[in-house]
mmCIF file of the N, C-alpha and C atoms, coordinates in Angstrom:
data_MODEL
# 
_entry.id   MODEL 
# 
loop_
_atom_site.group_PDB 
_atom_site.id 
_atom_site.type_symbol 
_atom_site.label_atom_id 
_atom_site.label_alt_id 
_atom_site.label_comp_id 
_atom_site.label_asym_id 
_atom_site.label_entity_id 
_atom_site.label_seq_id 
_atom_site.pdbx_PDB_ins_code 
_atom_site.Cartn_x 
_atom_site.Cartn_y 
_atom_site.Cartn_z 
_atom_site.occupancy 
_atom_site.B_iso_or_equiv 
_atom_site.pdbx_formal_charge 
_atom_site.auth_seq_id 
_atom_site.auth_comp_id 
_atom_site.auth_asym_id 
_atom_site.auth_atom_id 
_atom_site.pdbx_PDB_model_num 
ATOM 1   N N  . UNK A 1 1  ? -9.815  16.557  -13.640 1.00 0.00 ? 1  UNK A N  1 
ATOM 2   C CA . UNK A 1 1  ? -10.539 15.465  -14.229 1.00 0.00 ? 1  UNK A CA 1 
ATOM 3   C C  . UNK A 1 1  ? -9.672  14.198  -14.274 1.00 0.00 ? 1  UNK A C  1 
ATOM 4   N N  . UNK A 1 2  ? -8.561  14.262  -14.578 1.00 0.00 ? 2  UNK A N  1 
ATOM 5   C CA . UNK A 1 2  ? -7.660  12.935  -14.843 1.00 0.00 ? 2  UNK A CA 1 
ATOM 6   C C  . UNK A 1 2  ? -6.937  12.796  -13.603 1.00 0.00 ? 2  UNK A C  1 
ATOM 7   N N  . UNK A 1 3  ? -7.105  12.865  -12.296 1.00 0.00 ? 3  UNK A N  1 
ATOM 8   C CA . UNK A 1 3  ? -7.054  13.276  -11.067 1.00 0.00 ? 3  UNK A CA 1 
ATOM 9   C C  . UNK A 1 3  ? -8.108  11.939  -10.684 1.00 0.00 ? 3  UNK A C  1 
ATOM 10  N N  . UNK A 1 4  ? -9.325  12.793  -10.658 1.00 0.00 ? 4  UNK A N  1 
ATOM 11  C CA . UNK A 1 4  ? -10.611 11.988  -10.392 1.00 0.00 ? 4  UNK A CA 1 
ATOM 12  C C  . UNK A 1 4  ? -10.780 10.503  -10.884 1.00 0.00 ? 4  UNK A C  1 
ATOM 13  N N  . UNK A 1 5  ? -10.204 10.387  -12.034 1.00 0.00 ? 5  UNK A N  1 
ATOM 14  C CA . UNK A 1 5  ? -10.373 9.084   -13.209 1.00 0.00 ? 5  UNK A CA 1 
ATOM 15  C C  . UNK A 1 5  ? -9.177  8.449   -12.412 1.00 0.00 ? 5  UNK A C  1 
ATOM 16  N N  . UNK A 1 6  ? -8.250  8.938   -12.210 1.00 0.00 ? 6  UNK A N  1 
ATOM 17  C CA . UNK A 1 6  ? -7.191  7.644   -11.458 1.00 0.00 ? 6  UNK A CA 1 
ATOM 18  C C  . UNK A 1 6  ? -7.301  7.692   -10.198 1.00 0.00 ? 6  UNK A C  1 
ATOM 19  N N  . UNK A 1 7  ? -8.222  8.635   -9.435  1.00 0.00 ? 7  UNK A N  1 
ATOM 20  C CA . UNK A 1 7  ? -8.647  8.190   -8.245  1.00 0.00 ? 7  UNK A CA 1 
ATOM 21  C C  . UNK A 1 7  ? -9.985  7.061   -8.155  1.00 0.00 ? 7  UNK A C  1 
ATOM 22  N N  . UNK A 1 8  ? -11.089 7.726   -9.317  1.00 0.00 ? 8  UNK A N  1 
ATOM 23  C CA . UNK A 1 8  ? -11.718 6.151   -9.642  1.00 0.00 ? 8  UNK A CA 1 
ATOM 24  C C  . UNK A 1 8  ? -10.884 4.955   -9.704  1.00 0.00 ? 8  UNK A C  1 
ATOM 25  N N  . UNK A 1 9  ? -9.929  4.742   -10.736 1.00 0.00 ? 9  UNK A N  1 
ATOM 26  C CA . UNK A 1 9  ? -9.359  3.723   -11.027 1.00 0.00 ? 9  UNK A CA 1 
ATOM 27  C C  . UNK A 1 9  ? -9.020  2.817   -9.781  1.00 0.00 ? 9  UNK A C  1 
ATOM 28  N N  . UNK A 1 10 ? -7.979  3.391   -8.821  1.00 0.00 ? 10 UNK A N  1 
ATOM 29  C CA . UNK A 1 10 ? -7.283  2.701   -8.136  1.00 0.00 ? 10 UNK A CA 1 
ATOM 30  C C  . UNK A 1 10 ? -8.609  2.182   -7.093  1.00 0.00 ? 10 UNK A C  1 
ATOM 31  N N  . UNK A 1 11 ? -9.820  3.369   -6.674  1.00 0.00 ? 11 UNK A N  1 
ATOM 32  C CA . UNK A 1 11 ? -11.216 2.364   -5.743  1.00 0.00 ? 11 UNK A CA 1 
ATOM 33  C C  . UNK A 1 11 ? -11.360 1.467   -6.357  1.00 0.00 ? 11 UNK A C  1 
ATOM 34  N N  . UNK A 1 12 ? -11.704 1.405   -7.797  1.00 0.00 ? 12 UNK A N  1 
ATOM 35  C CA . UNK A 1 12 ? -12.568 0.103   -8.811  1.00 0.00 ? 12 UNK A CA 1 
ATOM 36  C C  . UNK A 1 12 ? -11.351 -1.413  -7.642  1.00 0.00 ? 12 UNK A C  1 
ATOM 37  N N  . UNK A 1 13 ? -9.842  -1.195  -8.758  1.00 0.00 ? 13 UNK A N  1 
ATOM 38  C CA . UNK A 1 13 ? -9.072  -2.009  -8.164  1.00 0.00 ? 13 UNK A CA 1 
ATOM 39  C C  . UNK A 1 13 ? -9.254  -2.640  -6.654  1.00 0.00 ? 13 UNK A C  1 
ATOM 40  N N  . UNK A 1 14 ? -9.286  -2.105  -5.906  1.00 0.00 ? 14 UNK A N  1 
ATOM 41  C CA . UNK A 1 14 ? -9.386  -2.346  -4.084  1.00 0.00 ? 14 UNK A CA 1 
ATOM 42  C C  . UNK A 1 14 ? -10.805 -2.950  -4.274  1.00 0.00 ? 14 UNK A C  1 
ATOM 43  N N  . UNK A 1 15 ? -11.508 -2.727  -4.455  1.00 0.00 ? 15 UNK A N  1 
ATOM 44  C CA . UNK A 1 15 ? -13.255 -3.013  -4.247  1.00 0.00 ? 15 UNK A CA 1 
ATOM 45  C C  . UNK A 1 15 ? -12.944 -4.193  -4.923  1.00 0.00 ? 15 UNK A C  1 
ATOM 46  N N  . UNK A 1 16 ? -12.370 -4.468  -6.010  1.00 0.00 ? 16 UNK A N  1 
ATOM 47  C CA . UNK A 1 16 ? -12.716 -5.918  -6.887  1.00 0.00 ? 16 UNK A CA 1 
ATOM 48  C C  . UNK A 1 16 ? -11.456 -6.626  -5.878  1.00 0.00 ? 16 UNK A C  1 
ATOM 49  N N  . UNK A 1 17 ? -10.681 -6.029  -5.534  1.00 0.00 ? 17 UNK A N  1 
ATOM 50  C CA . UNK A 1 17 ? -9.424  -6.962  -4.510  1.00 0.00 ? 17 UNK A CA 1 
ATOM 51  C C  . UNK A 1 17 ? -9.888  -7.072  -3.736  1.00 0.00 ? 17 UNK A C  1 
ATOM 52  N N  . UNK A 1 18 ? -10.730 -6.662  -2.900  1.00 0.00 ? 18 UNK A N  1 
ATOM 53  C CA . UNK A 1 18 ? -11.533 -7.176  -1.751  1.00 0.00 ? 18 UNK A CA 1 
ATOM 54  C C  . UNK A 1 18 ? -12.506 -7.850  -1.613  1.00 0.00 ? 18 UNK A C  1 
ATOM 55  N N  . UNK A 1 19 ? -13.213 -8.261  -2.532  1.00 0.00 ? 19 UNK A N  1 
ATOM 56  C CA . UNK A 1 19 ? -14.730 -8.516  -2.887  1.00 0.00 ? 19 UNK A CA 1 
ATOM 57  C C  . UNK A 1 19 ? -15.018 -9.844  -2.608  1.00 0.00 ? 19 UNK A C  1 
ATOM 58  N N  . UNK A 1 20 ? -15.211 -10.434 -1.643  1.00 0.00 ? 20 UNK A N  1 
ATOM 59  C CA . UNK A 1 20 ? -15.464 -11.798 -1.227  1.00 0.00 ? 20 UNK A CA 1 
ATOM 60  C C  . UNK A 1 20 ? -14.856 -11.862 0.176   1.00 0.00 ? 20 UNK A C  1 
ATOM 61  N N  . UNK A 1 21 ? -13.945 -11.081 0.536   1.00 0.00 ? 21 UNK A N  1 
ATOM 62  C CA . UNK A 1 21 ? -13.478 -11.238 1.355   1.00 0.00 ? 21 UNK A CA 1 
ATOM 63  C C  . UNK A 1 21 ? -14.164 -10.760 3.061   1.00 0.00 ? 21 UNK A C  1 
ATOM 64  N N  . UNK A 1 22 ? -13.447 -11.645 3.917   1.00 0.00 ? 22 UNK A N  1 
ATOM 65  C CA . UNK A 1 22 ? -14.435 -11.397 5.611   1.00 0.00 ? 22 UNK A CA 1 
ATOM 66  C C  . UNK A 1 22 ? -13.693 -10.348 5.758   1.00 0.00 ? 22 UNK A C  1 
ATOM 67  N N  . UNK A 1 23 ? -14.157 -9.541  6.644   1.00 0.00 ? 23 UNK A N  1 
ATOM 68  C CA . UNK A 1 23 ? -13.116 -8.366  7.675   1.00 0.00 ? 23 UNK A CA 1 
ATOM 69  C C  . UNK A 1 23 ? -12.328 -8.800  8.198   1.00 0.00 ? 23 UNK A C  1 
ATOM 70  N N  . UNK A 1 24 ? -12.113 -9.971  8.590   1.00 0.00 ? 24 UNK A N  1 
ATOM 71  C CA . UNK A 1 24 ? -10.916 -10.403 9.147   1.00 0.00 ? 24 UNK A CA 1 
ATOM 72  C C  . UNK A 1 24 ? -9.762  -10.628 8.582   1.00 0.00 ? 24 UNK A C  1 
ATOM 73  N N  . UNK A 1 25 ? -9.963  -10.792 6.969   1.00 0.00 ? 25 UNK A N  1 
ATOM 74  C CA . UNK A 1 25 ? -8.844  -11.211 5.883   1.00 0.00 ? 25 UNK A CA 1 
ATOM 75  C C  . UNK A 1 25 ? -8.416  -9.964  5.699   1.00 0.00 ? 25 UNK A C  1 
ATOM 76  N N  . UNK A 1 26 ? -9.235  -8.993  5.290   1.00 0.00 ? 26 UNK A N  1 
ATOM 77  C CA . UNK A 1 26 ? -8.866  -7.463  4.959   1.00 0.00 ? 26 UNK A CA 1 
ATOM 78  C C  . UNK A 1 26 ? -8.036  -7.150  6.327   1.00 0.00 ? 26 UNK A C  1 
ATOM 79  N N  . UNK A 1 27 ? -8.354  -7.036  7.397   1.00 0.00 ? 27 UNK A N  1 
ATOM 80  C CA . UNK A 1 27 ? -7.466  -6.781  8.746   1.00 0.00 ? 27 UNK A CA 1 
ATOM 81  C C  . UNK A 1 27 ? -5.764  -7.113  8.091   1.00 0.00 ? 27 UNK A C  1 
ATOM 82  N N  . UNK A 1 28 ? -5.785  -8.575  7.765   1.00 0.00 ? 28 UNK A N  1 
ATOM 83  C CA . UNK A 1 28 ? -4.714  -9.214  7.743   1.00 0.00 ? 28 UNK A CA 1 
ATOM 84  C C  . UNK A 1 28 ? -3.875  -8.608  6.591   1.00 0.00 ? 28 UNK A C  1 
ATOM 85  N N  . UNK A 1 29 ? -4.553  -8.312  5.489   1.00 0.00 ? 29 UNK A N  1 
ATOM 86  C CA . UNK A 1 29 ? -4.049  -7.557  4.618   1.00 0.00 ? 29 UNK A CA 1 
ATOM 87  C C  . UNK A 1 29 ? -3.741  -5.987  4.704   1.00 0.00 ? 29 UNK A C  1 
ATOM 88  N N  . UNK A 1 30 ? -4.256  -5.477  5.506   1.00 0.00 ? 30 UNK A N  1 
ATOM 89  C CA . UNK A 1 30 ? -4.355  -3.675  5.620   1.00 0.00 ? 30 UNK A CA 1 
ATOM 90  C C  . UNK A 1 30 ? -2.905  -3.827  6.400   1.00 0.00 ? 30 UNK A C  1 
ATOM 91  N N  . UNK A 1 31 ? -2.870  -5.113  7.689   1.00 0.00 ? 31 UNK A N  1 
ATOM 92  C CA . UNK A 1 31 ? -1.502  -5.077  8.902   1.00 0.00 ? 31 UNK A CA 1 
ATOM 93  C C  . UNK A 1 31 ? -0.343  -5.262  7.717   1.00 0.00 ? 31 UNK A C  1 
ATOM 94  N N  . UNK A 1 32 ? -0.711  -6.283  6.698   1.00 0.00 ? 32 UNK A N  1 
ATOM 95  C CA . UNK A 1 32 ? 1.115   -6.984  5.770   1.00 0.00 ? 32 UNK A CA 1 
ATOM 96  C C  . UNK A 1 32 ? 1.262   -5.908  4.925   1.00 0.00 ? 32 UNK A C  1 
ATOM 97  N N  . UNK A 1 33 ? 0.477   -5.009  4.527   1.00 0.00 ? 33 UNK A N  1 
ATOM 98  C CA . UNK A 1 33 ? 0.938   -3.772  3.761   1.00 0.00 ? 33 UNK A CA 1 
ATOM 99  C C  . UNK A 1 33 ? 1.695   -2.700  4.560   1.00 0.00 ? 33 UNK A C  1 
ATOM 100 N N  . UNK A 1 34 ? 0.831   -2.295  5.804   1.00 0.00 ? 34 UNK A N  1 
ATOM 101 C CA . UNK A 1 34 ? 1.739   -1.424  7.006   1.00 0.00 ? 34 UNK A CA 1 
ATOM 102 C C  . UNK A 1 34 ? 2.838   -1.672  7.000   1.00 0.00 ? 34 UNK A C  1 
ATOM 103 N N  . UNK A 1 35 ? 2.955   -3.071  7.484   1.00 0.00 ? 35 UNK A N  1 
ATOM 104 C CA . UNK A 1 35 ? 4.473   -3.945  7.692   1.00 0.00 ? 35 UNK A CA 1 
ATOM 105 C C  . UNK A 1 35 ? 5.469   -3.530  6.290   1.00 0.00 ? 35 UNK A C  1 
ATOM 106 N N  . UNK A 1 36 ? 5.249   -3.527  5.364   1.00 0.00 ? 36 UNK A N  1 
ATOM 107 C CA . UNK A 1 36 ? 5.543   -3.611  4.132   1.00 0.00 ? 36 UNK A CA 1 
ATOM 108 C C  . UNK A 1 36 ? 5.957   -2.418  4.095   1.00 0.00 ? 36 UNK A C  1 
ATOM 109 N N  . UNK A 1 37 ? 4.972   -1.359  4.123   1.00 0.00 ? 37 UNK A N  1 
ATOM 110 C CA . UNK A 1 37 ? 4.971   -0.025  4.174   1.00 0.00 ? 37 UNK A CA 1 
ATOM 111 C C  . UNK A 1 37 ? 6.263   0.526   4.790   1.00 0.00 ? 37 UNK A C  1 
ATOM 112 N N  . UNK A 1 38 ? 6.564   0.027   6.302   1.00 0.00 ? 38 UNK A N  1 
ATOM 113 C CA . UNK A 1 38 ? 6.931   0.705   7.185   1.00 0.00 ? 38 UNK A CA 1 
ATOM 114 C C  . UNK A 1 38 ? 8.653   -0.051  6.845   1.00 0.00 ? 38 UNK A C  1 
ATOM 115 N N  . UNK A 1 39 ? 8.519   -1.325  6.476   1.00 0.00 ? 39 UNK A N  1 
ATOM 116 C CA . UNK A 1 39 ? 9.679   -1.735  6.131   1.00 0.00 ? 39 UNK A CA 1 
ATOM 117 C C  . UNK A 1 39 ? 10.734  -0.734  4.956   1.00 0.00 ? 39 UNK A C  1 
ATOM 118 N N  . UNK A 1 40 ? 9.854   -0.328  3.616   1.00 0.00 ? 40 UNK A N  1 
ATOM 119 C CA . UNK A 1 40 ? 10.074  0.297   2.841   1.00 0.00 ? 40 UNK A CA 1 
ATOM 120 C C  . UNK A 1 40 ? 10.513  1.251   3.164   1.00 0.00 ? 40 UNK A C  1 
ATOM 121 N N  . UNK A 1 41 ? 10.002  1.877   3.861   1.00 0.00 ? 41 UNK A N  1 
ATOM 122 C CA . UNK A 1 41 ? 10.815  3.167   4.531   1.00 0.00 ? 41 UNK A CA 1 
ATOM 123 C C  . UNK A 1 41 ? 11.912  3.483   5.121   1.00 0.00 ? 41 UNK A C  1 
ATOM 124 N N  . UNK A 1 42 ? 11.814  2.367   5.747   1.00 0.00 ? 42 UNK A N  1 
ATOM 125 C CA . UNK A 1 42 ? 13.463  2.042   6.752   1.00 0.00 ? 42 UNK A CA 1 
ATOM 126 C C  . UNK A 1 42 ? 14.791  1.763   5.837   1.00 0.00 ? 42 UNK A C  1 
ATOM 127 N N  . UNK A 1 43 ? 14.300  0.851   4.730   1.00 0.00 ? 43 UNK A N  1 
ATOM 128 C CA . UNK A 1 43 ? 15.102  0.475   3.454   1.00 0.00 ? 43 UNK A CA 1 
ATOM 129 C C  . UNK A 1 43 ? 15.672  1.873   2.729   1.00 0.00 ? 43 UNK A C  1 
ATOM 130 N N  . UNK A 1 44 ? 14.695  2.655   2.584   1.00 0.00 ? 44 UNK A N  1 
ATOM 131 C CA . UNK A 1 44 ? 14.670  3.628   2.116   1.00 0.00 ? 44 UNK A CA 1 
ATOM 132 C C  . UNK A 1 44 ? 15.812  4.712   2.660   1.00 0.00 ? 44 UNK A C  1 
ATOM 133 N N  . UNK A 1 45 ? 15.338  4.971   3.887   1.00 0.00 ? 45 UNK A N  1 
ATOM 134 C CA . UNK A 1 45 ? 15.906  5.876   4.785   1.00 0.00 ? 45 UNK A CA 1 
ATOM 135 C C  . UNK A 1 45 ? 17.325  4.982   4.841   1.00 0.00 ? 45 UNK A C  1 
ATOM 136 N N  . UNK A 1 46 ? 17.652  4.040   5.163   1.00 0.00 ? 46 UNK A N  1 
ATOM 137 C CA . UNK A 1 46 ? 19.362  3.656   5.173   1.00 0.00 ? 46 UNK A CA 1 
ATOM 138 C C  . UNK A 1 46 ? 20.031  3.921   3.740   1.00 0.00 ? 46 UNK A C  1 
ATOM 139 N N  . UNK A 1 47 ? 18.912  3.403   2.845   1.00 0.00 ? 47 UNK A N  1 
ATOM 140 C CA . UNK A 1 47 ? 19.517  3.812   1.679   1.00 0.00 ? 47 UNK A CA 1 
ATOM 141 C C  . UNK A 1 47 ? 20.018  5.265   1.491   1.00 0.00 ? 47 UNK A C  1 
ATOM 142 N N  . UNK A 1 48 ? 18.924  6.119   1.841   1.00 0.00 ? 48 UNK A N  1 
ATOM 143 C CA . UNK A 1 48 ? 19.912  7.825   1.810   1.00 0.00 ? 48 UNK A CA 1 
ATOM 144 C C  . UNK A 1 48 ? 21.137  7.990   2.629   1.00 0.00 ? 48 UNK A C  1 
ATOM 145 N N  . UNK A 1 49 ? 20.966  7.248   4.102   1.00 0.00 ? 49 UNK A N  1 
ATOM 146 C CA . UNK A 1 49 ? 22.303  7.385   4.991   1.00 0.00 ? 49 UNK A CA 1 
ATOM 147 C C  . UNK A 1 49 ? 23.804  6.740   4.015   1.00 0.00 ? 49 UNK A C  1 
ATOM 148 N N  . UNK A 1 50 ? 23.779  6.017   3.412   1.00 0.00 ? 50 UNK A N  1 
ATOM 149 C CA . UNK A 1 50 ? 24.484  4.877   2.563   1.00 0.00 ? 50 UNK A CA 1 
ATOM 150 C C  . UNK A 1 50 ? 24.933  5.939   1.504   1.00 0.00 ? 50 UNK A C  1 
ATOM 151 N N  . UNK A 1 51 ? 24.158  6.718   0.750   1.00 0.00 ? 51 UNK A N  1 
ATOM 152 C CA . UNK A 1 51 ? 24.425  7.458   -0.164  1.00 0.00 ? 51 UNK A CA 1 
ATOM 153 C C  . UNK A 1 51 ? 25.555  8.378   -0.074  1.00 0.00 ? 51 UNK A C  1 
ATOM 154 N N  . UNK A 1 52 ? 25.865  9.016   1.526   1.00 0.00 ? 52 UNK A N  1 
ATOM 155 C CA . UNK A 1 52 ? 26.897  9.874   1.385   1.00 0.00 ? 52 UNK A CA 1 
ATOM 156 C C  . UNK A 1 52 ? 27.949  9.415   1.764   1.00 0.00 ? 52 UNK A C  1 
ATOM 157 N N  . UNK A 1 53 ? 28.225  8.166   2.161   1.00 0.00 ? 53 UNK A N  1 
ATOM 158 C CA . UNK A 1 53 ? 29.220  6.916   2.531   1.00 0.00 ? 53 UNK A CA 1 
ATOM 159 C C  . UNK A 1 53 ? 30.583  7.531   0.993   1.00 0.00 ? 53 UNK A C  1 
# 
């Protein structure tokens, strides 16, 4: 149940963050999160290599 309720939660959020917006803006936003995403990871991953330094 409290599973479901913060999986509601976070749709409500996205639906009201999107809500006006063309498909083309959302495109632009789905690519700077990837980017973001994929950056984070890399940050991430050197950070563990760094750790046994």
């Amino acid at each position: 149940m409290i599973y479901r309720a913060h999986h509601s939660f976070h749709r409500q959020i996205t639906d009201r963050f999107l809500t006006g917006m063309a498909l083309a803006q959302v495109d632009i936003i789905e690519h700077s999160l990837l980017n973001l995403q994929t950056f984070l990871q890399i940050a991430d991953e050197k950070g563990d290599s760094n750790e046994n330094d």
